[in-house]
C-alpha positions in Angstrom: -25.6 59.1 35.1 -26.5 58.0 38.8 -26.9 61.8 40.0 -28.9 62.4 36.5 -31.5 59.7 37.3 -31.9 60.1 41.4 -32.9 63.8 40.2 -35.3 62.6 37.5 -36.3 59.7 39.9 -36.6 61.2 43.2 -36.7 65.2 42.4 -34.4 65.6 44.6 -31.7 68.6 44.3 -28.3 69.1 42.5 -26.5 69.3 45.6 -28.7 66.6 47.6 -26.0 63.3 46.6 -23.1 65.5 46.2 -21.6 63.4 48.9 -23.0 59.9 47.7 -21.3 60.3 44.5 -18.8 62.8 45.1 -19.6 65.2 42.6 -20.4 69.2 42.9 -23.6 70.5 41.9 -23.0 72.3 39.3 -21.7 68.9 37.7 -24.5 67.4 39.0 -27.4 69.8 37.2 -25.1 69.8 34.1 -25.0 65.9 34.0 -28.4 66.0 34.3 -28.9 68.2 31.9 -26.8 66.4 29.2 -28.3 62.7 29.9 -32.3 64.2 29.4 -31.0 66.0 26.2 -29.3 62.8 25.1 -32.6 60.3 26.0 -34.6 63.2 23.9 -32.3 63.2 21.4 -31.8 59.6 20.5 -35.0 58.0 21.9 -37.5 60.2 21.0 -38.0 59.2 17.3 -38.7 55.8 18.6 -40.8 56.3 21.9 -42.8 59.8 21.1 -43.4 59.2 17.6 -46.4 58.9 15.4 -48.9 55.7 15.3 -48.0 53.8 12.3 -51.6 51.9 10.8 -51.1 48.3 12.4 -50.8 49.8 15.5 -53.9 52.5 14.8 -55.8 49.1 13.7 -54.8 47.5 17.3 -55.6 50.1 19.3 -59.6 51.2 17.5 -59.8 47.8 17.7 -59.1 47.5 21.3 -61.2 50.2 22.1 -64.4 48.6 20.2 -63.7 45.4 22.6 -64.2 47.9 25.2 -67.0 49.5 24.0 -65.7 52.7 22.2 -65.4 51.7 18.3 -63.5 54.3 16.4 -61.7 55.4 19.5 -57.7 56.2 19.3 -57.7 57.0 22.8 -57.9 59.7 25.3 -56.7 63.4 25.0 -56.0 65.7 28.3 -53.9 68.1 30.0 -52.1 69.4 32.8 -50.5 72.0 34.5 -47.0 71.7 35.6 -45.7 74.8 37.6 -42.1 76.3 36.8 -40.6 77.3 40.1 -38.0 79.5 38.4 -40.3 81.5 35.4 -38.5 84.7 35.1 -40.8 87.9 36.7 -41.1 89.4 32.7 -42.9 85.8 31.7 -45.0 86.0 34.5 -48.3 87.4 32.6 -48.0 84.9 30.2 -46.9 82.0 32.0 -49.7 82.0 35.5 -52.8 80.4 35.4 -55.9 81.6 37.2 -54.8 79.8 40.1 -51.8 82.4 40.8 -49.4 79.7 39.7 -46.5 80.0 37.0 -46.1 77.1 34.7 -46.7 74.9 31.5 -49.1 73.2 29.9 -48.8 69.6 29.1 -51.4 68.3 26.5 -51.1 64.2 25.9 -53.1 61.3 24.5 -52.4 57.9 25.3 -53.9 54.3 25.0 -55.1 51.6 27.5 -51.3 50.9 28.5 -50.9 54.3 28.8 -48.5 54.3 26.1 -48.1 57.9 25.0 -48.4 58.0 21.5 -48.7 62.3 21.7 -47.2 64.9 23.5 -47.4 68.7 23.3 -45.2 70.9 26.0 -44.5 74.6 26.5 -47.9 75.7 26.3 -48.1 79.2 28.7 -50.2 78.5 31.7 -52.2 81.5 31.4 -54.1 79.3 28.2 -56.6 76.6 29.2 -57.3 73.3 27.2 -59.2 74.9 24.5 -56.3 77.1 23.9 -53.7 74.2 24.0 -55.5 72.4 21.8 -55.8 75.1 18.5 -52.1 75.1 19.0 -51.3 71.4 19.0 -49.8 69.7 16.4 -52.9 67.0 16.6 -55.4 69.4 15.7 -53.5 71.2 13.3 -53.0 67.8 11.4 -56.8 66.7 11.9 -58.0 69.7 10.8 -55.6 69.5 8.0 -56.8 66.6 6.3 -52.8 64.7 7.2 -54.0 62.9 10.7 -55.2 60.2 11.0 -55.7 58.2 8.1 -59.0 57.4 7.0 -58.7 54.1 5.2 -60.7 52.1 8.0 -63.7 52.6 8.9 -66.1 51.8 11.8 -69.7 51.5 12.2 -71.9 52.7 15.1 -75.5 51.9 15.8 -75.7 50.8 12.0 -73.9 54.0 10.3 -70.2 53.7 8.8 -67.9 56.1 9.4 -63.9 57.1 8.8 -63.4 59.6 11.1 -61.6 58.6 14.2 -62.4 60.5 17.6 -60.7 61.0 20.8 -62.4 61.0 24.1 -62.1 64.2 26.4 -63.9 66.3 29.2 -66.8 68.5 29.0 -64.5 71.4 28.4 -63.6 70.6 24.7 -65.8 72.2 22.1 -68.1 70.0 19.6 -66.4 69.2 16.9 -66.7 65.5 15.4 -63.2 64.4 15.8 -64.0 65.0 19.9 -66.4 63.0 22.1 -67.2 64.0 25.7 -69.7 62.9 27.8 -73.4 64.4 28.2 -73.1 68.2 30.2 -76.6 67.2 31.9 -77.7 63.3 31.3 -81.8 63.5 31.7 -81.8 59.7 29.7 -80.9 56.7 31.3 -79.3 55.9 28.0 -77.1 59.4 28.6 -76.1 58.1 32.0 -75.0 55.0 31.0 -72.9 56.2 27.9 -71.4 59.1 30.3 -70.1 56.0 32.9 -68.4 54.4 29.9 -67.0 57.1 28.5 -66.1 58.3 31.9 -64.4 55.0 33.0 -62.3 54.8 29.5 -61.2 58.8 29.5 -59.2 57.9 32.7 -56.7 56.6 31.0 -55.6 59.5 30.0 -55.7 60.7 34.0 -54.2 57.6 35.1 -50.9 58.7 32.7 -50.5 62.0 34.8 -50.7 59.9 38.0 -48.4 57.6 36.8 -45.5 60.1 35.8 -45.7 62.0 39.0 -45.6 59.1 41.0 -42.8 57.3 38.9 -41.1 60.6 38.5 -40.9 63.1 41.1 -39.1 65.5 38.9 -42.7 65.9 37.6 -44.7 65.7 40.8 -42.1 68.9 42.1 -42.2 72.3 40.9 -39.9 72.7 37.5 -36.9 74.4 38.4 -35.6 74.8 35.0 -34.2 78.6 33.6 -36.0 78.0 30.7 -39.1 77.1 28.6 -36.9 74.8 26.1 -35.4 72.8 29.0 -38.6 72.4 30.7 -40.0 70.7 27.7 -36.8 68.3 27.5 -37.3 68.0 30.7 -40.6 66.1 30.1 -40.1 64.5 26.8 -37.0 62.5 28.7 -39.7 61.3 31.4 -42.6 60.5 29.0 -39.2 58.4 27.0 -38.4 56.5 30.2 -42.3 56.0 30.7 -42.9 54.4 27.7 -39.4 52.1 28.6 -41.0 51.2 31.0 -44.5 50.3 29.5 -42.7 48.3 26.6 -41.0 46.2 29.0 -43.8 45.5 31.6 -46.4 45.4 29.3 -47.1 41.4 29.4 -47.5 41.5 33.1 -50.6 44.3 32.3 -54.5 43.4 32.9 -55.2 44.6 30.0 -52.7 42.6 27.9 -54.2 39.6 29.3 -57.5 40.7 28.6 -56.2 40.9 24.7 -54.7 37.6 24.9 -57.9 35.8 26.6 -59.9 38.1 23.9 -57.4 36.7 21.0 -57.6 32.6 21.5 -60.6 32.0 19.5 -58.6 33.6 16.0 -58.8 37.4 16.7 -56.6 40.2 16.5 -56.3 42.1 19.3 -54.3 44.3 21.2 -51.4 45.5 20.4 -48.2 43.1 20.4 -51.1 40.5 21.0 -49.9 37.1 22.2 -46.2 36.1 22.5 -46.7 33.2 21.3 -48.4 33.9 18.3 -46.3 33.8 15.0 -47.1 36.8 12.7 -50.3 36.7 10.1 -51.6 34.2 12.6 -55.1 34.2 14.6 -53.5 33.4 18.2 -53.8 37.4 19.9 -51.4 38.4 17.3 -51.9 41.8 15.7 -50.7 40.7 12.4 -47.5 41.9 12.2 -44.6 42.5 15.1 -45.6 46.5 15.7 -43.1 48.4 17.7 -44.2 48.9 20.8 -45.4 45.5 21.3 -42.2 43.6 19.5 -40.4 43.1 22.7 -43.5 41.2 24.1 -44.3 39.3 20.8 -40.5 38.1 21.1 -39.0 40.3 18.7 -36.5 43.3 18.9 -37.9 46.1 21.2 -37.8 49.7 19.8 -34.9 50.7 21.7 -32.7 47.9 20.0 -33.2 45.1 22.9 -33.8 41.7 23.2 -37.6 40.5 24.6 -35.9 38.6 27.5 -35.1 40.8 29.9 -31.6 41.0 29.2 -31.1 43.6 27.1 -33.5 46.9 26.4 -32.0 50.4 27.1 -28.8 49.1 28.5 -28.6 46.9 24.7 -29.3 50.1 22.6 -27.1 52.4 23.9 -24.4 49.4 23.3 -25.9 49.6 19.8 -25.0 53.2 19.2 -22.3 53.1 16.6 -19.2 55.2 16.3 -20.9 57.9 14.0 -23.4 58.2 17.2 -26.3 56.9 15.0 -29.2 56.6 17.1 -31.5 53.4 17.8 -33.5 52.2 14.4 -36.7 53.3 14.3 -39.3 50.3 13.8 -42.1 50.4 11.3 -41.6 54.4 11.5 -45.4 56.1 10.5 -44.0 58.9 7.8 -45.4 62.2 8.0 -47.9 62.5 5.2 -47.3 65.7 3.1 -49.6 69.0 2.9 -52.5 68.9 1.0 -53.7 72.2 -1.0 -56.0 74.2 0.1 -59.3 72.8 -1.2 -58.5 69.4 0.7 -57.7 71.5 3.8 -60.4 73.5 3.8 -63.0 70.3 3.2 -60.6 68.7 6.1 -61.4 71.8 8.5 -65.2 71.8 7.6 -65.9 68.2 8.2 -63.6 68.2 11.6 -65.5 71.5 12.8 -69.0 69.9 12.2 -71.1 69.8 14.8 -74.1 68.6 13.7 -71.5 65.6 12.3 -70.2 65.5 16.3 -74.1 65.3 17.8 -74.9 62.5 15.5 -72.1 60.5 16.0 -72.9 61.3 19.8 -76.3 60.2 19.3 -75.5 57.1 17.8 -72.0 55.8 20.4 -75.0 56.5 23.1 -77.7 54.2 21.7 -75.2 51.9 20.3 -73.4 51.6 24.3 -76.8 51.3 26.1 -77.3 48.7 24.1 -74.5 46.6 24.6 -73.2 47.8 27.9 -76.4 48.5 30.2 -76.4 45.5 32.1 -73.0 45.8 32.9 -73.2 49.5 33.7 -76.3 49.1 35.9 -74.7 48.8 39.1 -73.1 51.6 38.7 -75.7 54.4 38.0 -77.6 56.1 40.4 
């Protein structure tokens, strides 16, 4: 396991500790191989799975303290270039840039949590592309994703369709908010820096993997499409590890605690020391990616001390190789016929629906936020 993680951590080559642990290469890259199928294997269920609705509730409701009600957070890609793509994948796989590789489409939350991940896209497709092939879309304009049993209200209208935030790129369709192409308002200005400011959360993730990863930050040099995308999924699984168990020390997990003390709930995981169904920062229940924080059982299997976490769950893993239980798992809701999905496609694809909702998180920021976004327009 040591050569496995130097190479995830540092992106260094098989052969680089050959010496420091005594081990051959081709041991090395096999090892490797073997620990980010295993981490993929028995940790993704838990740590790249599907919102269940306490945490959806957290998180819109985090983003409404922030300015952004109805937001479940930000949607983006990138480009991750494969070193190795075989000369016959080469039309399919280089981007306009010259360069062979994959496209990596993710949304994540304040904590940059990633609660969605889509690999193996070619890099010849750009976001647009990515995005009519991603399970997200396919479920929003299906009708299945997200639920839409809580609604929000913006600049006095109610609504149950969630959004996510992206760039200009994205086309207009109400389930996607981007920020003005050519702000001529001082109203559009001021919405664009909020939106801005919250859609780097999203950029911040990218910059966060390659700089806690390096296998990321390098060029892939995988033989394959399938073991580039395990490649990823294992480093998106350590990142959210890593998020569960640092999240308390976070800014913006104090901000939900300091935003909880009066009775609220906010924030997901909320206060530690809040019991559950209480008004002390507590989200209501123990949700899973906040348990460790709130003092329960982390996702993994571990303790909330310290102590225990990754090390704890893989002790946990029973004879039969059963792997770590799943906390408050978010089922996938079944197919509906075609009538719902073809009412579920209009209403997503609507963009009169999008411009409205536009109009109204524009008002509804400039006149909340324009004093605080005044120093910061031109």
């Amino acid at each position: 396991m040591v050569p496995g993680f130097r190479v995830i951590a540092y992106g260094e080559a098989a052969d680089r500790a050959d010496e420091y642990v005594r081990l051959s290469r081709t041991v090395i890259a096999k090892s490797t191989k073997l620990l980010m199928g295993f981490m993929v294997e028995r940790w993704g269920p838990t740590y790249l799975r599907r919102r269940n609705q306490e945490e959806l509730d957290a998180i819109m409701e985090r983003n409404k303290q922030r300015g952004m009600p109805g937001c479940i957070g930000s949607l983006g890609c990138c480009h991750w270039e494969w070193h190795q793509c075989p000369t016959g994948m080469a039309g399919a796989y280089q981007s306009r840039k010259g360069k062979r590789g994959i496209v990596i489409e993710a949304v994540c939350d304040e904590d940059l949590w990633i609660w969605h991940l889509f690999v193996s896209a070619p890099g010849s497709l750009n976001d647009i592309n990515v995005m009519h092939q991603s399970p997200l879309y396919l479920d929003v304009t299906g009708g299945r994703w997200p639920p839409r049993n809580k609604s929000y209200t913006i600049n006095g209208r109610t609504r149950t369709l969630t959004y996510y935030l992206v760039d200009g790129i994205y086309p207009r369709f109400a389930f996607l908010i981007s920020p003005h192409p050519k702000p001529c308002t001082e109203e559009q200005t001021t919405s664009n820096r909020l939106q801005e400011a919250i859609r780097k959360d999203v950029e911040r993730l990218f910059g966060v993997l390659m700089k806690r990863f390096h296998i990321s930050l390098h060029t892939g040099r995988c033989l394959s499409v399938s073991q580039l995308v395990t490649t990823y999924k294992a480093i998106c699984n350590l990142h959210n590890m890593c998020v569960e168990r640092r999240r308390s020390s976070f800014l913006s997990f104090r901000r939900r605690v300091e935003g909880g003390a009066g009775g609220t709930n906010t924030g997901v995981g909320g206060n530690a020391g809040g019991a559950p169904g209480c008004g002390d920062g507590q989200s209501g229940v123990a949700h899973t990616v906040g348990a460790a924080v709130a003092g329960g059982p982390a996702p993994g299997g571990g303790a909330a001390d310290g102590a225990g976490g990754v090390a704890d769950a893989m002790g946990n893993i029973g004879a039969a190789g059963n792997a770590p239980h799943v906390v408050h798992p978010a089922s996938h809701p079944p197919a509906a016929g075609i009538a719902a999905n073809s009412d579920a496609w209009a209403e997503t694809q609507n963009s009169a629906e999008c411009e409205s909702l536009h109009e109204d998180l524009t008002a509804d920021i400039f006149r909340d936020r324009c004093d605080l976004l005044a120093p910061y327009i031109d």
